[in-house]
N, C-alpha and C positions, 0 to 999 in steps of 0.2 A: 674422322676416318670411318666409323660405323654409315654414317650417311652414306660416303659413297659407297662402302661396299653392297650398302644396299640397293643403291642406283646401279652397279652394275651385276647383281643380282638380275634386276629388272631386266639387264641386255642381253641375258642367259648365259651368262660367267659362273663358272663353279667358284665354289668356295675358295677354292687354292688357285685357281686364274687368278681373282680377283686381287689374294694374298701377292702376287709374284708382278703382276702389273702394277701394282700400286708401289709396291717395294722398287721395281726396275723404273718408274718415274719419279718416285723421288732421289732415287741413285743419279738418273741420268745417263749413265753407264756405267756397267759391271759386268763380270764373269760370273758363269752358273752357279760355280762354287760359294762367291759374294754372295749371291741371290738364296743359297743353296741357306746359307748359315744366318744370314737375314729373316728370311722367312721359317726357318725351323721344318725346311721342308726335304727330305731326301733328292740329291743331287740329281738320280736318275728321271725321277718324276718331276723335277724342274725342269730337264733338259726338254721332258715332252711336252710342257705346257710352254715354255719358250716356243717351240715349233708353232704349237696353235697361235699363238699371239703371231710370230712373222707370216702365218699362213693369212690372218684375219689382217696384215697389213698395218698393224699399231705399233711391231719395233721393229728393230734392224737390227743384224749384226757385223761387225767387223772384223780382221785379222790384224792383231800388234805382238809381232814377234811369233812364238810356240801358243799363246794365249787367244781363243777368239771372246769378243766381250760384246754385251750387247747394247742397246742403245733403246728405249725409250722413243717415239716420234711425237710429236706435239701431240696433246689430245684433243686437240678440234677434227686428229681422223678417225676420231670415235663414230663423228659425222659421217665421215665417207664409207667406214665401216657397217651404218645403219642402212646405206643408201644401196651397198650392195647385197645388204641380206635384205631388205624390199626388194630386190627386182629379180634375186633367186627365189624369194619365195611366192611372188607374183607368178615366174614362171613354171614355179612346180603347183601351182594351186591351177593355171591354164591346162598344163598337160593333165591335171585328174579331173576337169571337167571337162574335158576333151572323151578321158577312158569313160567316165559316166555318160556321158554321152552317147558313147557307142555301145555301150552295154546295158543299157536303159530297157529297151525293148526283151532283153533277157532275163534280166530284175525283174520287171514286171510280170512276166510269164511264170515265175515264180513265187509273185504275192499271192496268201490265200484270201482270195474276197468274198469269201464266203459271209453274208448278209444276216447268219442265224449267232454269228457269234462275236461279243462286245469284243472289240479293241480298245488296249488302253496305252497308253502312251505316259510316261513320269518325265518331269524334269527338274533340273535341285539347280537352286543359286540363281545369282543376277541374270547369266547369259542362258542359262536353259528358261528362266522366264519369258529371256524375251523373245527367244525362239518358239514357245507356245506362243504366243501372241502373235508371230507372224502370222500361224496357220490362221487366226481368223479373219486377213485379208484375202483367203482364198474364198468366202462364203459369197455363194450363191443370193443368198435372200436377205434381208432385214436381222441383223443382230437382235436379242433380248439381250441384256444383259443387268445382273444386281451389280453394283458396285459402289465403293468409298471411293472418292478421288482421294480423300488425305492419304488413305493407307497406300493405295496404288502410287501417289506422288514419291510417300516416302518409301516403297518397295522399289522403286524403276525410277530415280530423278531425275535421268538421263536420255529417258527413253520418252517416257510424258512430255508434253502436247506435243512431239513431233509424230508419234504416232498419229496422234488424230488426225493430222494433216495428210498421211497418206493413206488412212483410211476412207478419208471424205474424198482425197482426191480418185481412189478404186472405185468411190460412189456406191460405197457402202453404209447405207442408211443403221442408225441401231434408236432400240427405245430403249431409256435406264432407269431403275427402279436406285434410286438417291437416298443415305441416310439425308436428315436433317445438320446438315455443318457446312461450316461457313465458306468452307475450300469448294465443296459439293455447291455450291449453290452461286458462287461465283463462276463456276465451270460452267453451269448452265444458262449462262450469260452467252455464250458461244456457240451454243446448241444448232441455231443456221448454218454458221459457216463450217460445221463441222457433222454437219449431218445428223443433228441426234436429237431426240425426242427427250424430255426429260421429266419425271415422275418423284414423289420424294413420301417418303416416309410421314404419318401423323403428326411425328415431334420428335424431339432429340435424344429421347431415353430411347427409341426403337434407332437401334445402330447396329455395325455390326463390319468385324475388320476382311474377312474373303472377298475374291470377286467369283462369279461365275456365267461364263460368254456360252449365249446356247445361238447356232447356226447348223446348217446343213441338218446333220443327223449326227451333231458333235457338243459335248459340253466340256468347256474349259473349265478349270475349278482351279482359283490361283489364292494360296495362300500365302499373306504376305510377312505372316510373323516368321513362317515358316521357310520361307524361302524356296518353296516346291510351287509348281505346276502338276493335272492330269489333266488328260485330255481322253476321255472317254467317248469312242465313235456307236452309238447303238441308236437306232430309230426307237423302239421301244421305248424306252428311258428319255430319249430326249423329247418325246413327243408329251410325255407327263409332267417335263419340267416347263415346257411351252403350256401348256394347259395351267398348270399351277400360277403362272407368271403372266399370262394373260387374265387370270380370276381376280388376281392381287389389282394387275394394270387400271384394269375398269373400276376397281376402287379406289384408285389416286386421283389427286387432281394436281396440276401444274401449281408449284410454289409464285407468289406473287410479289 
């Protein structure tokens, strides 16, 4: 039972949905009050999660006699239930890039771009990682970047080497400064088909777990232990990190 409650956690069921749905299919059918003393849950607040449940189309109810009771419907329409919160939420995610859309040009007119002062940008966990990392499909020129493939692999497992596929397919070239390891160095097996230049460290004692992507007039700083992303937009600063990073470059040579 815990399983499934946790599975239907995942479908965004509250805790007492979840109690009163499980209880109403293995009843099969029952009255609120059944359900009420079943579940240890007050009758009134049954009555209202019943409602949600026949509004989301998972039970029925009937009339026998003075008594209405309810009914449970098979749960393969938990299916049909998923199928229609996809295509409500499909169309309310169109209708708000629709409103963005139209309100873009207002937004904009409202950014400060002001070119004398750093912008910085945070992002925490899996999905705000990988949201930084889209921003560097938007660069302009040739990526630098330091990076561990292991750490990056195991930071994003999900997200690595498809990304490079759509980075190479942007035709966005990048040059990498590699520790010395074994993950790192079969990645650089691939360096053609994936656009990227590869450089590695003297030996395996020089390591090291961050990455950080320098493009535009931006430097991405992804730590992986941590589970955060910055993304710092300042030409000053990232022009010292290009500098620092091309000093280093001209001192590697391509692992053999």
């Amino acid at each position: 039972m815990p399983r499934l409650k946790e599975f239907l956690k995942n479908l965004d069921f509250s805790e007492r949905e979840s109690r009163v749905y499980l209880a109403l299919l293995e009843a099969g059918s029952a009255r609120a009050s059944e359900i009420s003393d079943k579940t240890d849950i007050n009758r009134t607040t049954v009555y209202d999660i019943l409602g949600a449940l026949l509004h989301r189309g998972l039970i029925s109810k009937y009339k026998k006699g003075a008594s209405t009771f309810f009914n449970a419907l098979e749960p393969k329409r938990l299916l049909t239930y998923l199928d229609n919160e996809l295509e409500e939420k499909t169309k309310i995610i169109k209708q708000q890039k629709k409103q963005v859309d139209d309100l873009l040009p207002e937004l904009i007119s409202l950014e400060n771009v002001s070119t004398n002062k750093p912008r910085v940008s945070f992002f925490e966990g899996e999905k705000g990682m990988r949201e930084a990392y889209e921003d560097t499909l938007t660069s302009k020129e040739i990526i630098l970047a330091y990076a561990n493939v292991q750490t990056m692999h195991e930071g994003l497992p999900k997200f690595f080497p498809e990304y490079y596929k759509r980075r190479a397919k942007n035709k966005i070239f990048i040059k990498t400064i590699l520790p010395l390891n074994d993950l790192s160095i079969q990645r650089s097996k691939f360096d053609l088909e994936e656009m990227r230049e590869t450089r590695f460290l003297l030996d395996k004692e020089m390591t090291f777990s961050p990455e950080i992507n320098l493009y535009n007039n931006k430097m991405l700083i992804a730590s992986w232990k941590e589970k955060m992303a910055i993304i710092i937009e300042s030409k000053e600063l990232v022009d010292l990190q290009k500098l620092t990073f091309n000093l280093l470059w001209n001192n590697l040579k391509k692992h053999n």
